[in-house]
C-alpha positions, 0 to 999 in steps of 0.5 A, spaced: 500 500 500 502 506 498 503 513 502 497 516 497 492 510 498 494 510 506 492 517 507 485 517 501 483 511 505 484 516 511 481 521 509 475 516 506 475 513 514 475 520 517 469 523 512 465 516 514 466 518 522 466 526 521 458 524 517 457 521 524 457 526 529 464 525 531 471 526 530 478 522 530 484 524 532 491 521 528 497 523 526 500 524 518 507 523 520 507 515 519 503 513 525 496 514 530 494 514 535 488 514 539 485 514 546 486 522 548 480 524 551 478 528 544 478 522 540 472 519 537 474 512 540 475 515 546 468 519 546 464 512 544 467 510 550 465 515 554 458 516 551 452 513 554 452 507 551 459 505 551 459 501 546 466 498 546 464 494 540 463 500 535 470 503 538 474 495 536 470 496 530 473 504 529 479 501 532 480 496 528 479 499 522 485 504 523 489 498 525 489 495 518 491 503 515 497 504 518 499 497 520 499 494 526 506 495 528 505 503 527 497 503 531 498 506 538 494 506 545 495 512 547 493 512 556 494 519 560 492 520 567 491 527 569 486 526 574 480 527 571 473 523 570 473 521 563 479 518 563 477 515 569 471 513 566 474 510 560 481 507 561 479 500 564 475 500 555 481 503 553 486 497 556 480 492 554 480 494 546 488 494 546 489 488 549 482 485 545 486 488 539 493 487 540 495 494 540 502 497 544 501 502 549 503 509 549 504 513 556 503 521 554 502 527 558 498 533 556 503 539 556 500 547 557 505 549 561 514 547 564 513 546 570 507 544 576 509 551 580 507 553 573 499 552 575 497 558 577 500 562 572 497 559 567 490 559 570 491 567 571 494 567 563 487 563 561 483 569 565 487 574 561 484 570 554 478 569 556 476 576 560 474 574 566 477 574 574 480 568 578 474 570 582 468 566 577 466 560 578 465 559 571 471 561 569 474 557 563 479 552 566 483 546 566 480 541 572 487 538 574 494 540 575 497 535 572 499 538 565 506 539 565 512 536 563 513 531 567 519 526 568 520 519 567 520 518 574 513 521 574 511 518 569 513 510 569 510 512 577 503 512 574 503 506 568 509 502 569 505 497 574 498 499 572 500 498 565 507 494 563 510 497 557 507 504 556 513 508 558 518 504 554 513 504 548 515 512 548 522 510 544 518 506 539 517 512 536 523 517 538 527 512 534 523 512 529 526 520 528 530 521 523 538 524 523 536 532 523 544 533 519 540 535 512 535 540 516 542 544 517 545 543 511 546 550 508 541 550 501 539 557 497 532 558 499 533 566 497 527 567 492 529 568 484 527 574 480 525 572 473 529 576 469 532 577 461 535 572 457 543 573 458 542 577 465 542 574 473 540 576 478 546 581 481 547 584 473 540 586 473 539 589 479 546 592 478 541 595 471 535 597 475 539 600 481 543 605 475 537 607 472 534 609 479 540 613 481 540 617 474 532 619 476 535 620 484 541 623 482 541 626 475 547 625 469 552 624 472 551 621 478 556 624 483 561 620 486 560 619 492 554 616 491 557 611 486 561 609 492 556 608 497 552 604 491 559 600 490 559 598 498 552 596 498 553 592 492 559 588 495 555 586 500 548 585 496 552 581 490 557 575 494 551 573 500 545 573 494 540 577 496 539 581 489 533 577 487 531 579 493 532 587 492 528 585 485 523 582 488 521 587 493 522 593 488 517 589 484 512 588 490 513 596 491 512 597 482 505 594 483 503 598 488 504 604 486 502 602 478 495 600 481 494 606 485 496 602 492 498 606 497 504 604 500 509 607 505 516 611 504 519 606 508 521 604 516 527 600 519 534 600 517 532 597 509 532 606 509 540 606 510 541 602 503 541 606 497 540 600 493 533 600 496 532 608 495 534 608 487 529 601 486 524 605 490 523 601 495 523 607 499 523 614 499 527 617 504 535 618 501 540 615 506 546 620 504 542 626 506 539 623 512 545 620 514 542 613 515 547 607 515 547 601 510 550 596 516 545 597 520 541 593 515 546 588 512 553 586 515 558 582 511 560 581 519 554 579 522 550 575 516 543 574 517 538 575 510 535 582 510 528 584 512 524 590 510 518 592 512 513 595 507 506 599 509 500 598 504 493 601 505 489 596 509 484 597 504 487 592 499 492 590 503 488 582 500 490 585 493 497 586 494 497 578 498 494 575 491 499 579 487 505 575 491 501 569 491 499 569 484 506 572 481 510 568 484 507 562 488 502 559 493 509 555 495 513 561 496 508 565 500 506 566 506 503 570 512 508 572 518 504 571 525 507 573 531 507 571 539 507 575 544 509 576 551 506 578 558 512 582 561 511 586 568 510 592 564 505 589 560 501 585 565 501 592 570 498 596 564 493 590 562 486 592 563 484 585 563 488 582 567 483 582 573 483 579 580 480 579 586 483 579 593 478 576 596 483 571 601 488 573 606 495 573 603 493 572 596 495 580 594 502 579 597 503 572 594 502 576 587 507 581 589 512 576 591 512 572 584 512 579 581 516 582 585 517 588 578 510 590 579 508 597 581 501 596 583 495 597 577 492 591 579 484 591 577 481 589 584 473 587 582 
């Protein structure tokens, strides 16, 4: 059975389950596993009916897609009551089944102690205050990294084997080495018969200092374009030049606001005659090694503004232009610091219990005070 008939087969069982008000839990990384308390076996077991045969059925069903040597029974224990209520069926099912067992832990945060602070963290997403009883909230305290003192403690004698099944699957990961094996991943411009990447930027780049500066161009901005290109050329950067300049030519080709240019892309000279931005660095004096460093390499990064109102535009223009595989949407994650959650209006808490005001205090001692009391 190939890969491709493993996973339309995959797909079809998960349809059929899906259309049956359920869902399923498995993996696309060569194995499955199931029995974690989202899982649609582990909800069949946990319905009214608790029909076991439906569950071997599904079960089975699995076990024969991926193969029996890559079908794991996965069994945690975090102290809640559905994985009480079900476990003794779950281990039935593996033993009826012949599966091999699979000890995890749900992980949310590092360590035990850091209970309580993610509990606040979940009242800062979910706007309400420690106070409310029907606040969202986990219903145990068990999900943290734990070792594997910890973990054979629970499963070694209850269930032989669940632990040492973990390495099963580790050693199935394969060597990294190539992850970090050096490949060209710059983006490509397409450019004229006869010409690459670097001698046609080096064209677009004259022709934009000669409508910056006129004809002649003075010398000292020629040496400036000299030092940048030394450095654009050899690290490979220029279809990346090319690229943006394109992005910006669009933009403005189709009435699309878009920014002068921020950051330290403004200290290059190459970005101002492409017209990636707007500002000249030799009359405001702004420095090109702080945007790229022969010294410190690492690719560069220019930030672009466009009008919000067809910002989608400019996203289909990259994507259509140059690829689905080639484009993507940068998401970031933040942090609350002290200074953040000081001034966050939505952390909310209420000193309802002697000494809770000064335990926060001990555990953030660089708050300055502006805790919303309710």
């Amino acid at each position: 059975m190939t890969t491709r008939d493993v996973k339309s087969d995959a797909a079809r069982l998960l349809n059929t389950v899906a259309q049956g008000g359920v869902g399923i839990f498995a993996t696309d990384v060569g194995y499955a596993i199931i029995g974690n308390g989202e899982a649609a076996i582990a909800r069949i077991f946990a319905c009214k009916q608790r029909n076991f045969d439906k569950a071997c059925e599904s079960a089975a069903e699995f076990r024969d897609i991926f193969g029996p040597d890559n079908f794991f029974l996965e069994l945690m224990d975090h102290g809640l009551d559905i994985e009480n209520r079900i476990r003794a069926d779950l281990i039935r099912l593996g033993q009826r089944l012949n599966l091999k067992p699979l000890a995890t832990n749900d992980l949310h945060y590092t360590y035990e102690s850091d209970a309580d602070a993610h509990e606040a963290l979940l009242c800062v997403q979910s706007g309400t205050t420690m106070a409310d009883p029907k606040r969202f909230k986990f219903d145990a305290r068990d999900f943290y990294l734990k070792s594997p003192e910890e973990m054979r403690k629970l499963w070694d004698t209850e269930v032989p084997g669940a632990c040492d099944n973990t390495l099963l699957i580790a050693e199935r990961v394969e060597s990294y080495n190539e992850v970090f094996d050096f490949v060209d991943r710059m983006p490509k411009f397409r450019v004229p018969e006869g010409e690459d990447q670097e001698s046609w930027l080096r064209k677009e780049v004259m022709d934009g200092l000669v409508m910056r500066y006129g004809n002649p161009i003075p010398v000292e901005v020629m040496e400036r374009y000299e030092t940048e290109m030394k450095v654009i050329g050899p690290m490979g950067f220029s279809g990346y030049f090319l690229i943006v300049a394109d992005i910006c030519k669009y933009a403005r080709d189709n009435r699309i606001p878009v920014g002068p240019g921020r950051g330290s892309a403004t200290g290059s000279i190459v970005a101002y005659a492409t017209r990636i931005t707007e500002l000249d660095p030799l009359e405001h004096g702004l420095l090109f090694e702080r945007f790229l460093n022969p010294e410190r390499i690492s690719p560069p990064d220019i930030d672009l503004d466009f009008d919000d109102r067809q910002r989608d535009q400019m996203v289909r223009y990259v994507t259509d232009t140059y690829g689905a595989a080639y484009t993507a949407q940068v998401n970031t994650f933040g942090t609350i610091k002290s200074k953040a959650l000081d001034t966050d209006e939505k952390f909310s808490m209420t000193f309802d219990k002697p000494g809770t005001y000064e335990y926060f205090c001990s555990i953030h001692p660089k708050m300055t005070a502006k805790v919303v009391v309710k």
